[in-house]
N, C-alpha and C positions, 0 to 999 in steps of 0.2 A: 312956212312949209317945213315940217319936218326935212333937214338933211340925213340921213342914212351911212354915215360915214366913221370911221373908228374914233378919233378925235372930237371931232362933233359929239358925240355920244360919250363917251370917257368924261369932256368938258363937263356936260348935261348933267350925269351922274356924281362927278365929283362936288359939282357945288351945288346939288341939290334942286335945279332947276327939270332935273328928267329921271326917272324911276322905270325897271326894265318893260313891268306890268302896262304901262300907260306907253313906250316905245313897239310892244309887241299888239297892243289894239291897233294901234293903226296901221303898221304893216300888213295883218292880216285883212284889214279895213281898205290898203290898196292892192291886194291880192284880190279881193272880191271884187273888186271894179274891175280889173285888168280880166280876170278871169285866169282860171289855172293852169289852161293846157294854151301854149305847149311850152313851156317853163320848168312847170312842174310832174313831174311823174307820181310824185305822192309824196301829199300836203301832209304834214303832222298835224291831226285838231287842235284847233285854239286854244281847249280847253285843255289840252295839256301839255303844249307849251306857255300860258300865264301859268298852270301850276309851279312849272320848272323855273320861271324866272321870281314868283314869288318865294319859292326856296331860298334863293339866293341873301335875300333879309337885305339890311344896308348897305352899303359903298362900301369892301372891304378891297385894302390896297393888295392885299396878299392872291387875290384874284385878276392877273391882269390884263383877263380880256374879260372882266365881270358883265354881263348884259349885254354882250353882243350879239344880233343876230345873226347864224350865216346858213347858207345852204353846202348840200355834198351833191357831187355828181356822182349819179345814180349806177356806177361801176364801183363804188366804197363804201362798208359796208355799215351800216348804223344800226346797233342792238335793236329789235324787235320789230323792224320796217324792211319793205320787201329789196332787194335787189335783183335789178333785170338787166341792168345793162344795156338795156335800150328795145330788148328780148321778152315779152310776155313770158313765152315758154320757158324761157330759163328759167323764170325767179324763183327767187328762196329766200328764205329770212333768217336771215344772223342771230345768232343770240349774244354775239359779243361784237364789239363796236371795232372799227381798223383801230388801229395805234393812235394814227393821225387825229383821227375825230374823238380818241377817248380822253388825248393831252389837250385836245380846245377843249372839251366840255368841262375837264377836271379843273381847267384855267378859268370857267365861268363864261365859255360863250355858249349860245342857246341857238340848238340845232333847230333849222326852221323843220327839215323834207330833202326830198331826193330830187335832185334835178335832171333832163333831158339831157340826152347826149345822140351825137350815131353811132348806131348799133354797134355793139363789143369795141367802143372807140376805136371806129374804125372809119377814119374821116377826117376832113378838117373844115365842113362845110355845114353840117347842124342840120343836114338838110334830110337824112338815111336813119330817119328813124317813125316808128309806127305812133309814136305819141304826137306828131304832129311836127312841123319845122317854124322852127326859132328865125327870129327876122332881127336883123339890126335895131337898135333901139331911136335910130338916125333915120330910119326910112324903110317900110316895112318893105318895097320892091326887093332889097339889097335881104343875101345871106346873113347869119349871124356870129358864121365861122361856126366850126367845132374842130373836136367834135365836143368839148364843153361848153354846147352852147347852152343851157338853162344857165349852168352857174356863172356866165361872165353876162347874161341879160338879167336874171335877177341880181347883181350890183349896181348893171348901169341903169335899172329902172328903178331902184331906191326901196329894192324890195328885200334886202340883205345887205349886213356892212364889210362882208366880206366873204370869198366861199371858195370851197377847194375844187379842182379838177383834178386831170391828169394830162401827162405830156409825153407822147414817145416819137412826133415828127410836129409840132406846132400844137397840136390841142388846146393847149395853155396860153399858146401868143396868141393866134391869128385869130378866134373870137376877144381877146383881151384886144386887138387892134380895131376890131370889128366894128366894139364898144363905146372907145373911148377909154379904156383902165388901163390899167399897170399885171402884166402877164409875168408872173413872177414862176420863171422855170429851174430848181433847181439841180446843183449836177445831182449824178446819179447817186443813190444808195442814202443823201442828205437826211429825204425825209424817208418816213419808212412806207413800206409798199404793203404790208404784213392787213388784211382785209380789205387788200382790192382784185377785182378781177382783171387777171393781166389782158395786157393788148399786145406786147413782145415784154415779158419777164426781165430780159437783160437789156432792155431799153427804159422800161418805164419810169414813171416819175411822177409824184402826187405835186400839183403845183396851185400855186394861189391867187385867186384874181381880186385887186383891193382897185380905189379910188385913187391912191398915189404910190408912191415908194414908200414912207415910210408908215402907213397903215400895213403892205405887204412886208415889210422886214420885222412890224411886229408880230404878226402871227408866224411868219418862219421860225422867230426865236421859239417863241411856246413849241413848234410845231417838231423841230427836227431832234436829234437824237438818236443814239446807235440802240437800235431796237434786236434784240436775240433771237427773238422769235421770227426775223427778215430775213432769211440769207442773203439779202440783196443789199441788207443797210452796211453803212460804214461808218466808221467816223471820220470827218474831214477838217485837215488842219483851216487855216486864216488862206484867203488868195493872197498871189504876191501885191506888194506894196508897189503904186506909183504916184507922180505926184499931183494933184487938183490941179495944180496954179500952171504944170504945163506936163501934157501927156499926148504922147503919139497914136492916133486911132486910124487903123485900116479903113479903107473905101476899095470894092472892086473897082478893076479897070473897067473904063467906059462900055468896051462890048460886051462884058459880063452884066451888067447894071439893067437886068428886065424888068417892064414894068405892065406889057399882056394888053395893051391899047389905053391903059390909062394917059392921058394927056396930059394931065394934071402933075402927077406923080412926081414926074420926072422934074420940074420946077421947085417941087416943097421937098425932095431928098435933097438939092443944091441947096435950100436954106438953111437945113440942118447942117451941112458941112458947113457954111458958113459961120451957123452959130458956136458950132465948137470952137471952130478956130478962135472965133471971138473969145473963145471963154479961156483962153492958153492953150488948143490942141493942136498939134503938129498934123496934117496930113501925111498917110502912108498910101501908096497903090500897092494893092497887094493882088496875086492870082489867084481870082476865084474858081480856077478852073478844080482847083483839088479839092474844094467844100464843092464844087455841084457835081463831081463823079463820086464824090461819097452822098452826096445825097440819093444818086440814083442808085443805089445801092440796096435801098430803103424798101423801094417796092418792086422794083427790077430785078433783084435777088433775093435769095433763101429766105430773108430777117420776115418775109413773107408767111415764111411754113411758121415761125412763131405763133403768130394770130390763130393760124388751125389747130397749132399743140395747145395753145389754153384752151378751146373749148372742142376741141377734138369728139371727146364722146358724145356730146349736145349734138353735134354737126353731125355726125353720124347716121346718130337715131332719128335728128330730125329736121333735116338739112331744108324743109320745105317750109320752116317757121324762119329763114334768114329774110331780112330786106336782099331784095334781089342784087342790089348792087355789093351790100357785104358780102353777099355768095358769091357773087362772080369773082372780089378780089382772092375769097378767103380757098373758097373751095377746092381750086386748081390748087394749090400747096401740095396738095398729097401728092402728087407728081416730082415733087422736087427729089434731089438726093442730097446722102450727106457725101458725097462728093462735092457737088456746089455747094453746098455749107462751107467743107474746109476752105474751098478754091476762093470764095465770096471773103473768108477771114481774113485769106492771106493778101488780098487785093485790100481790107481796109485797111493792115497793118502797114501796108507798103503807103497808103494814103495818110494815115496818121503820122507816119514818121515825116513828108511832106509838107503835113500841114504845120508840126513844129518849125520848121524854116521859116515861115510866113508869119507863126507868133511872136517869132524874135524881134522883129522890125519894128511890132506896134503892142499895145499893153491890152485893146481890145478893138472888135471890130465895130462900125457904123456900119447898118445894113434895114432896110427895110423889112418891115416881119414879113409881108405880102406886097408883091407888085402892083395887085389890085384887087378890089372888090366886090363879088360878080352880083349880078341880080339871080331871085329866085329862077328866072325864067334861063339865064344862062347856065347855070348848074342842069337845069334838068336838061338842057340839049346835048352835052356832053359831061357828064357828071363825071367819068374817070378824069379825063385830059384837064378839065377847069383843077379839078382837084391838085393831081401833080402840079400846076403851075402857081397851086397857092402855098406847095412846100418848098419852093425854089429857095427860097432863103432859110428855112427851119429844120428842112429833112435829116441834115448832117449833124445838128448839134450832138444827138444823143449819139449817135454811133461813135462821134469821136469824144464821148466824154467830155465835153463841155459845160 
């Protein structure tokens, strides 16, 4: 059985046992089985993706993601294919491809199609969108997380070797945790944002979902770079150095540690602290009280009126093409002021400076992406509430630059 995987495939191709042409039949071969929706928002024809990877001619090393296939969430933009963002009415078609997906192709991977997300990633549950909701690849009762949920179900269904989302409160983890992958978030400005549709501008983040760590550290390399045309890109030096053989890693205090009735949970996060220690890490307790009041910050405050400002004139003129649960979050915004904007700044500045005191003690945190994992049928009885208690762990990253 074909493996779907970057190494697997790289191996195949190097020593001549796999060719992209014959890697891209079957994929589309188990796309027609599976069926498209709700995965995919729009498939690229087969026949012009073999063309593209017949382009490519032999193994050449100077290509180094040469024949890979991968998918984009359907909020970043790919030359001549539509973009909705989870929005019929919105779409429109690019004529020029994001940054992000112009440095994969230019590297030789082979763009499958656009994938499912909730609407104007506005989600973390896969579930708030018109193309159909994404299910776990584990059990189709179970969410699949999002809101990228097509592109972390097409890796774990061996339908892409790798594919990008985006990240502005979990997007990128909690369907990577969903899955089974590796939800590779990185900090802000890394990779470039420059042809996607924001979700919050000064939050977002294009992030990558692979099969392990070191499939997602290969396309980051390809992927990041200080792009001009970003206002949002930077370039970011190395993180600080600590040591493998013995490092100190945060775990919140006990009454911080939710896990939302999972029973289970709470058992297999003690294994993990156990594993580390095993492996030289020092246990730290540290207060999560100042990562969960900036998390709530997220949706509780202003960083709210963002999601209105990116698609503001859309919502406008046509406020009755939203899925009803992105209206309800999005809509109220226009009510906000920039009074709570500044007062919202100054309350995360006062939390960022706190949350440096907490990094001092430990080199990174231990933390579960999600407490737990809801079924279809739990999201839609309370689809806000389940939602916040799946960013309990994620919400904060971005706001505090992480």
């Amino acid at each position: 059985m074909l493996v779907v995987d970057i190494a697997s495939l790289d191996n195949g191709y190097r020593n001549g046992s796999l060719v992209p042409v014959d890697i891209v039949r079957q994929i589309y071969s188990r796309i027609r089985r599976r069926g498209e929706r709700p995965v995919w928002i729009h498939l690229i024809p087969e026949e012009e993706t073999l063309a593209l990877a017949e382009s490519l001619g032999p193994y050449r090393d100077e290509l180094p993601l040469y024949g890979l296939p991968f998918a984009i969430k359907d909020n970043i933009d790919l030359a001549g294919v539509p973009t909705t963002a989870g929005c019929p009415a919105y779409s429109f078609t690019p004529t020029r491809s994001a940054t992000v997906v112009a440095r994969l192709i230019e590297a030789g991977a082979l763009p499958l199609g656009k994938t499912n997300l909730d609407q104007f990633a506005t989600g973390l549950v896969g579930t708030r969108s018109p193309y159909g909701a994404c299910s776990s690849i584990f059990d189709e009762r179970y969410i699949s997380g999002g809101s990228s949920s097509g592109s972390a179900v097409a890796v774990a269904a061996g339908l892409a070797a790798f594919s990008l989302g985006t990240d502005t409160a979990g997007s990128g983890r909690i369907p990577a945790a969903f899955n089974g992958l590796v939800g590779l978030k990185p900090t802000k400005g890394l990779l470039s944002t420059f042809g996607v549709t924001p979700a919050c501008r000064t939050l977002d983040c294009v992030s990558i979902f692979a099969a392990n760590c070191a499939d997602a550290a290969r396309v980051l390399r390809i992927a990041r770079g200080l792009d001009p045309q970003d206002p949002w890109s930077r370039a970011i030096g190395q993180p600080k150095a600590w040591d493998p053989r013995r490092f100190r890693f945060g775990v919140p205090s006990r009454e911080f540690l939710r896990f939302f009735g999972d029973e289970s949970a709470p058992a297999l996060f003690d294994d993990a602290v156990r594993r580390l220690e095993g492996l030289g890490g020092i246990r730290v307790e540290f207060d999560y009280r100042v990562f969960d009041d900036t998390a709530n910050l997220l949706y509780s405050g202003p960083w709210v009126a963002e999601r209105l400002a990116a698609i503001k004139d859309f919502a406008e003129k046509q406020p009755h093409t939203l899925h009803p649960v992105t209206a309800r979050i999005i809509l109220p915004a226009a009510g906000l002021t920039a009074v709570a904007a500044f007062e919202a700044r100054y309350r995360l500045a006062e939390l960022a400076r706190a949350a440096e005191q907490e990094w001092r003690a430990m080199d990174f945190a231990l933390l579960p992406t999600a407490g737990n994992c809801y079924t279809h049928e739990q999201i839609a009885a309370d689809p806000v509430g389940r939602n916040t208690d799946l960013g309990y762990y994620t919400n904060f990253v971005n706001l505090l630059d992480l």
